[in-house]
N, CA, C and O atoms as a DFTB+ gen file, in Angstrom:
400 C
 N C O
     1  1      -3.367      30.401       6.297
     2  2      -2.772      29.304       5.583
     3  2      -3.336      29.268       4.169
     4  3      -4.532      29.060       3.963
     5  1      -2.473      29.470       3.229
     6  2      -3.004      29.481       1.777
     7  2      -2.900      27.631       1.095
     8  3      -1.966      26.831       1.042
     9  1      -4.195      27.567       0.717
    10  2      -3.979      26.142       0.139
    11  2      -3.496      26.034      -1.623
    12  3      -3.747      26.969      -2.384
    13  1      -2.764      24.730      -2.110
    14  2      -2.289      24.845      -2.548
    15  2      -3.395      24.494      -3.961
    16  3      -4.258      23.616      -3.953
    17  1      -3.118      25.341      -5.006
    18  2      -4.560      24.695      -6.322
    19  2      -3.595      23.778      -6.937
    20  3      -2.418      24.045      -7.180
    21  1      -4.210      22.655      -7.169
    22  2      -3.823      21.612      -8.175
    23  2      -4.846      21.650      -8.980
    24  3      -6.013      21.405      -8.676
    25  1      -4.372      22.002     -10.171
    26  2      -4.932      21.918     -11.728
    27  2      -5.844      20.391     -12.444
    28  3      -5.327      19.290     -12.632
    29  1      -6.821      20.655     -12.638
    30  2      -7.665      19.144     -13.213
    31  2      -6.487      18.206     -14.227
    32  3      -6.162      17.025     -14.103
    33  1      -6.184      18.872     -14.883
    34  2      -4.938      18.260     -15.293
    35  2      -4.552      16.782     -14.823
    36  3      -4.612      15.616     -15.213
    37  1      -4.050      17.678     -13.568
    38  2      -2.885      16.845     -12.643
    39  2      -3.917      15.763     -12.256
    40  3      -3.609      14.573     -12.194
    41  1      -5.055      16.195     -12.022
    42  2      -5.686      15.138     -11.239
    43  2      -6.461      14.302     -12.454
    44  3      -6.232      13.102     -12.304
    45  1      -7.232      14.537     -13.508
    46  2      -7.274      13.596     -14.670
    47  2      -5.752      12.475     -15.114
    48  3      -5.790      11.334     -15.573
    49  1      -4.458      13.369     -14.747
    50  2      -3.303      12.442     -15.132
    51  2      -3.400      11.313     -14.203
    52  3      -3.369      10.136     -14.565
    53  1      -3.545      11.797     -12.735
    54  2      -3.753      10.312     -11.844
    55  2      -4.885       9.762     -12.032
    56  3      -4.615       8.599     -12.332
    57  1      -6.128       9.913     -12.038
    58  2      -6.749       9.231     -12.395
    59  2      -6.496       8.265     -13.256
    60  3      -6.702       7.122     -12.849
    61  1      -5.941       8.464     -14.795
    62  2      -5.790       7.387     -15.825
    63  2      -4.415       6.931     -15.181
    64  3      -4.814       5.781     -14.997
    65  1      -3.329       6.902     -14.768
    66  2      -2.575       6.344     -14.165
    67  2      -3.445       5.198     -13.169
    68  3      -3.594       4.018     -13.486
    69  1      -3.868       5.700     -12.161
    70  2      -4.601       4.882     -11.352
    71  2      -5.842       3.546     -12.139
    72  3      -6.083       2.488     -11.558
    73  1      -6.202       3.766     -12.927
    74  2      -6.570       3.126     -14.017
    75  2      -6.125       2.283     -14.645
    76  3      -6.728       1.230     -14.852
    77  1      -4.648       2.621     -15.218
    78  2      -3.394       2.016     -16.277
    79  2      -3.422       0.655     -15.352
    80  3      -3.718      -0.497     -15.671
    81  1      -2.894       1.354     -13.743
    82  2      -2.398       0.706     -12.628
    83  2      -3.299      -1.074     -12.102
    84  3      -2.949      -2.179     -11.688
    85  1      -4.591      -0.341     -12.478
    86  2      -5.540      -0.888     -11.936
    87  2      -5.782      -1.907     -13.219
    88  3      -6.385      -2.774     -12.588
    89  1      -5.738      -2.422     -14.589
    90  2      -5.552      -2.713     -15.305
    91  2      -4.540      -3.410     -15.466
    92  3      -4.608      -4.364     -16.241
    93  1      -3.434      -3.144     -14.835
    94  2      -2.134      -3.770     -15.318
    95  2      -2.445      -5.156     -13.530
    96  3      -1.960      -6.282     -13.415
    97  1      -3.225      -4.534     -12.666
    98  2      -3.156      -5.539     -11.320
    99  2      -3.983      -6.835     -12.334
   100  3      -3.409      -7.890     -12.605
   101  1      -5.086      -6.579     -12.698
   102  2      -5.897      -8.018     -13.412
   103  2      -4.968      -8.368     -14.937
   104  3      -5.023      -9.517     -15.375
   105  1      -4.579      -7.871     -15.284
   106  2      -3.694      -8.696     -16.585
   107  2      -2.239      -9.731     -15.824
   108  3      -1.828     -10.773     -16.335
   109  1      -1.507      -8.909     -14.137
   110  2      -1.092      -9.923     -13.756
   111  2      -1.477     -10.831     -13.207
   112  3      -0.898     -11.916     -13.255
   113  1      -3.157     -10.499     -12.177
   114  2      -3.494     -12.048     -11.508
   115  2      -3.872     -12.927     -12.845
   116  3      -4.388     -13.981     -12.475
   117  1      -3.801     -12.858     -14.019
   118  2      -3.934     -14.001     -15.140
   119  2      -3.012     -14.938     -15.741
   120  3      -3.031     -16.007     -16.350
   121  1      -2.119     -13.991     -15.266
   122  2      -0.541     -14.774     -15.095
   123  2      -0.059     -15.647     -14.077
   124  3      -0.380     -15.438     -12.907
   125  1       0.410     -16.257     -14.277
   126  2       0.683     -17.574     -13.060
   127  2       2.238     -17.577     -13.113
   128  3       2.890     -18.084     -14.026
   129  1       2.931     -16.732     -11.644
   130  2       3.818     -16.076     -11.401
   131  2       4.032     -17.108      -9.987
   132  3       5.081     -16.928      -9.367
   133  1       3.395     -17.816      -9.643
   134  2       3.460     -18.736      -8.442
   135  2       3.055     -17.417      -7.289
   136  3       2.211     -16.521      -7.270
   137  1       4.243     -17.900      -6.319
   138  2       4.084     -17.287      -5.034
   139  2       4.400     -15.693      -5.190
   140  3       4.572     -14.990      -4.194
   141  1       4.453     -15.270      -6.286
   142  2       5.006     -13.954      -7.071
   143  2       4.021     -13.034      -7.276
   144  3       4.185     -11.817      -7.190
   145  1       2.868     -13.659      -7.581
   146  2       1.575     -12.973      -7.652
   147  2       1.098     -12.169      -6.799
   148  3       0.699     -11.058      -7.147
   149  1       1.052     -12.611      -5.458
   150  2       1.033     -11.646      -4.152
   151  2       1.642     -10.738      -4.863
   152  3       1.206     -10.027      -5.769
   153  1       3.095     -10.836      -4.205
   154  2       4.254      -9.769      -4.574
   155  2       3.804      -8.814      -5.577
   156  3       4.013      -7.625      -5.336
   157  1       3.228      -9.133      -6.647
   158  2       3.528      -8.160      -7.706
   159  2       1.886      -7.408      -7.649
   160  3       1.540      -6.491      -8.394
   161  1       0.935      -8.107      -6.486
   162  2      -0.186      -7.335      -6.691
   163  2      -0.141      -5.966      -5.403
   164  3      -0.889      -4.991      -5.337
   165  1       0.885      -6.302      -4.586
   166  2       1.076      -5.757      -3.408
   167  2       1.860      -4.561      -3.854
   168  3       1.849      -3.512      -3.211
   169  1       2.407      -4.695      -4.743
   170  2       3.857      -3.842      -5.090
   171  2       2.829      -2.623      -5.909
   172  3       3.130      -1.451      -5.687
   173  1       1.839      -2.854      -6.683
   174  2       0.803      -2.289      -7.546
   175  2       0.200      -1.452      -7.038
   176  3       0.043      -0.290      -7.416
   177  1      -0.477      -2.340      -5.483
   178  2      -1.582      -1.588      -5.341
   179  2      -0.707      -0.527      -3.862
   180  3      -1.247       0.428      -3.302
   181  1       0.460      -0.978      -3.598
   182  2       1.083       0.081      -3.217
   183  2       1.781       1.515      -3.466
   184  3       2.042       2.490      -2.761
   185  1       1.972       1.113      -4.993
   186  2       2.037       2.348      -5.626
   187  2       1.048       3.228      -6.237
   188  3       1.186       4.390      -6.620
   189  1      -0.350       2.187      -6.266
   190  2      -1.819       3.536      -6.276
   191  2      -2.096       3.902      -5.010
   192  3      -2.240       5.118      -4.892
   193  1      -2.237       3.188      -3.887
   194  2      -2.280       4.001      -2.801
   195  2      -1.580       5.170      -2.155
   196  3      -2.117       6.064      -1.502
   197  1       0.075       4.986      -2.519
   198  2       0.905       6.337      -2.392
   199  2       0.790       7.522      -3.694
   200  3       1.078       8.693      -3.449
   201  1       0.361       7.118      -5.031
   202  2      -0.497       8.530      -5.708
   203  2      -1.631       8.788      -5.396
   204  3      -1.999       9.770      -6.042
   205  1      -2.686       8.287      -4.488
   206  2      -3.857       8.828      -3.880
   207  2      -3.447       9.141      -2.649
   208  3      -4.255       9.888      -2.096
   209  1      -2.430       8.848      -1.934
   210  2      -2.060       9.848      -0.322
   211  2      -1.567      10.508      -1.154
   212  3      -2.527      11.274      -1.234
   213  1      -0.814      10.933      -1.942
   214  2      -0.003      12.244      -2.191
   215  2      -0.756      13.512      -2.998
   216  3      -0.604      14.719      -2.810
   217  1      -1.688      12.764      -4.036
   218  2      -2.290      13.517      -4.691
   219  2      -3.551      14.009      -4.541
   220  3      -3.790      15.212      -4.647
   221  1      -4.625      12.944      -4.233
   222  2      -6.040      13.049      -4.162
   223  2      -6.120      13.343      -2.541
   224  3      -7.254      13.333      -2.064
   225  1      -4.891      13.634      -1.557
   226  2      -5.432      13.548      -0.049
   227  2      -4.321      14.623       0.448
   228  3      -3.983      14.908       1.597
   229  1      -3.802      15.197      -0.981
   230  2      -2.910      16.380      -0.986
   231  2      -1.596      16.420      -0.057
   232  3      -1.102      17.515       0.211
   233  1      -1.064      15.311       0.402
   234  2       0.247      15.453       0.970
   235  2       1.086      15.960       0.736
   236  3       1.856      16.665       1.388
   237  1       1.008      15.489      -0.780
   238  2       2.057      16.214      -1.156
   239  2       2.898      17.861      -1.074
   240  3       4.060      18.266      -1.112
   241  1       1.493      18.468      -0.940
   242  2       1.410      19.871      -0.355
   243  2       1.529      20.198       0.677
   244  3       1.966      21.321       0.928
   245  1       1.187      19.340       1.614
   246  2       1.104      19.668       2.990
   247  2       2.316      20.053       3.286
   248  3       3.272      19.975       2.514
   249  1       2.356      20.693       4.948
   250  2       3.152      20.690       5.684
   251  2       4.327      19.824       5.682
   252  3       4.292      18.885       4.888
   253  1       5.577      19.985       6.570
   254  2       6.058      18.795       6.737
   255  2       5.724      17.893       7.659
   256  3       5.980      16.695       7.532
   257  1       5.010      18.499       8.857
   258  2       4.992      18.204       9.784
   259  2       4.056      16.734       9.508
   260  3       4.287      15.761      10.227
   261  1       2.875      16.646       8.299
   262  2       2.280      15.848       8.268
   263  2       2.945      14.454       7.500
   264  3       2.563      13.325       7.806
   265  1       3.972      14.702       6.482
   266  2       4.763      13.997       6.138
   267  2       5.388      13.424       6.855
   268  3       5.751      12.273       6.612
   269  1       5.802      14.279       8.321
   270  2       6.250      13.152       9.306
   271  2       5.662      12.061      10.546
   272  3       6.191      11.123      11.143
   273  1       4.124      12.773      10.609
   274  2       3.011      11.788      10.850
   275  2       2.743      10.543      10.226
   276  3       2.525       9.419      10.678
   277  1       2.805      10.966       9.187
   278  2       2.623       9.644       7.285
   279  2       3.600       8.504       8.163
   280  3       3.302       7.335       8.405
   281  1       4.991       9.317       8.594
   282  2       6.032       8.145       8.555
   283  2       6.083       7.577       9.719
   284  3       6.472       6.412       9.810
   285  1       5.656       8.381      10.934
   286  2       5.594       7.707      12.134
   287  2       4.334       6.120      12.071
   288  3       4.282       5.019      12.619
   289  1       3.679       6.735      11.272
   290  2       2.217       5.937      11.197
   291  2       2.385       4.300      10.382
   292  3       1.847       3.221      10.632
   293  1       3.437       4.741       9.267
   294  2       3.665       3.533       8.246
   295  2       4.820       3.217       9.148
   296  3       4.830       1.988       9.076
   297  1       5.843       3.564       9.988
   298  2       6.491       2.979      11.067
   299  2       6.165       2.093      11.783
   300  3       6.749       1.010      11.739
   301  1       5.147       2.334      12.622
   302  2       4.181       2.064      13.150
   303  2       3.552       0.654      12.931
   304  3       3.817      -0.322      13.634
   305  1       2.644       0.657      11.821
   306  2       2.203      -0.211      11.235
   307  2       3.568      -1.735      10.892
   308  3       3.433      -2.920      11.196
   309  1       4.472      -1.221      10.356
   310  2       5.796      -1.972       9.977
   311  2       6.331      -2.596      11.327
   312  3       7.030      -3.601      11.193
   313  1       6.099      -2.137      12.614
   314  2       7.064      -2.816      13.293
   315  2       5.274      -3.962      13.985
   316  3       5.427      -5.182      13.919
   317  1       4.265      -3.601      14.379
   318  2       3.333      -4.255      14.015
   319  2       3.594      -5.858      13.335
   320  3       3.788      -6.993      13.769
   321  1       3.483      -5.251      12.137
   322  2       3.558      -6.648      11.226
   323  2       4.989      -7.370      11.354
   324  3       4.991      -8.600      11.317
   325  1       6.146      -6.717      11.496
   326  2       7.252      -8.066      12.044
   327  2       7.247      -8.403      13.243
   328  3       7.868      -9.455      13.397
   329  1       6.749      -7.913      14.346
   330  2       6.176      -8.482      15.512
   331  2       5.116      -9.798      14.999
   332  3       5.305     -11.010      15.109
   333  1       4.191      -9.210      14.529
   334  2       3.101     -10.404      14.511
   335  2       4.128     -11.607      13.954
   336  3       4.489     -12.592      14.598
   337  1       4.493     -11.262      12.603
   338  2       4.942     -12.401      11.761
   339  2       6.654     -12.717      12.290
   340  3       7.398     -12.991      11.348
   341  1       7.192     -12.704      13.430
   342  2       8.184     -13.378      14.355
   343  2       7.620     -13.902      15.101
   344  3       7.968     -15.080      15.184
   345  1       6.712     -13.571      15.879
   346  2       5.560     -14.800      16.475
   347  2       4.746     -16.005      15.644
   348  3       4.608     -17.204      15.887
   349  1       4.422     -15.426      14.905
   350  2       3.884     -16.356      13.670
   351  2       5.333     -17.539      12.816
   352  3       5.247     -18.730      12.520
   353  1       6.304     -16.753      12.677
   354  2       7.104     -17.521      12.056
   355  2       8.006     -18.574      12.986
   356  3       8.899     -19.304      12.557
   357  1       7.671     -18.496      13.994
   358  2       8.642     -19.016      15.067
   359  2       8.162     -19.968      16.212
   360  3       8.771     -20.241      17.247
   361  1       6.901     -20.426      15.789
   362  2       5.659     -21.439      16.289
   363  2       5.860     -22.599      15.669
   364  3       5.708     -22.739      14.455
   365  1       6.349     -23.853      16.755
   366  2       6.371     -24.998      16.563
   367  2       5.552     -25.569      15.457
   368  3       5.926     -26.113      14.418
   369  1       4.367     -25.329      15.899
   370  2       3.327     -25.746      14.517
   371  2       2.836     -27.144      14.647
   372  3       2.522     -27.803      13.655
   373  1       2.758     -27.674      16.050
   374  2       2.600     -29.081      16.919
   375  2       0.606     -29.095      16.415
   376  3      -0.402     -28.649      16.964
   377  1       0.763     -29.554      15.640
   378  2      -0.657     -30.279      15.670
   379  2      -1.534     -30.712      17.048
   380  3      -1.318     -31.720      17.720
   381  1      -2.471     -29.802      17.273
   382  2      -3.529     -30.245      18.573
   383  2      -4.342     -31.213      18.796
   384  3      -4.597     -31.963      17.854
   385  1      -4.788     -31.382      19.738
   386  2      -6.136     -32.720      19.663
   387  2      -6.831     -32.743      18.916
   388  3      -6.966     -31.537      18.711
   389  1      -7.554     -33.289      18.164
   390  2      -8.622     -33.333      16.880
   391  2     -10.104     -33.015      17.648
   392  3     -10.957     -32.675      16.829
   393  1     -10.513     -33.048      18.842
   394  2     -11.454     -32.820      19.510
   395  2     -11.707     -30.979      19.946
   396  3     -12.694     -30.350      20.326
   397  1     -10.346     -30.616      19.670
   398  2     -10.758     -29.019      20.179
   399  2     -11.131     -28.241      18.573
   400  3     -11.475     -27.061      18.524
């Protein structure tokens, strides 16, 4: 199996990307975007985490076979969290005894 060379280049370019990225997350939590703020820090730090799986953890190169692990896994995770949060969203929300 021949591995694939990625050039310092490439990987100095993500780095300052990841940087830019990381920079641009604290100039928006200073902004008061309301309930938007989540959103837009989630949306951020989801797009540095998919240039460090692809680049710095070499997916991008890989196989396919592992690309389709990636997706079973973030599948995975996704049906997880609308499970939890249909249980969560769908709870009376009846206030308990003040003693427990």
């Amino acid at each position: 199996m021949s591995d694939h060379i990625v050039s310092k280049r490439t990987y100095f370019i993500i780095f300052a990307a990841l940087m830019i990225l990381t920079a641009t997350t604290v100039s928006v939590a200073t902004i008061d975007l309301g309930p938007m703020n989540i959103v837009a820090a989630l949306v951020i730090a989801a797009f540095k985490a998919t240039l460090v799986l692809l680049f710095f953890m070499h997916v991008r190169y890989s196989p396919r076979i592992i690309g389709l692990i990636l997706f079973a896994g973030l599948l995975w995770l996704a049906l997880l969290i609308v499970l939890t949060l249909t249980d969560y969203l769908t709870r009376g929300w009846i206030p308990g005894p003040r003693g427990l």
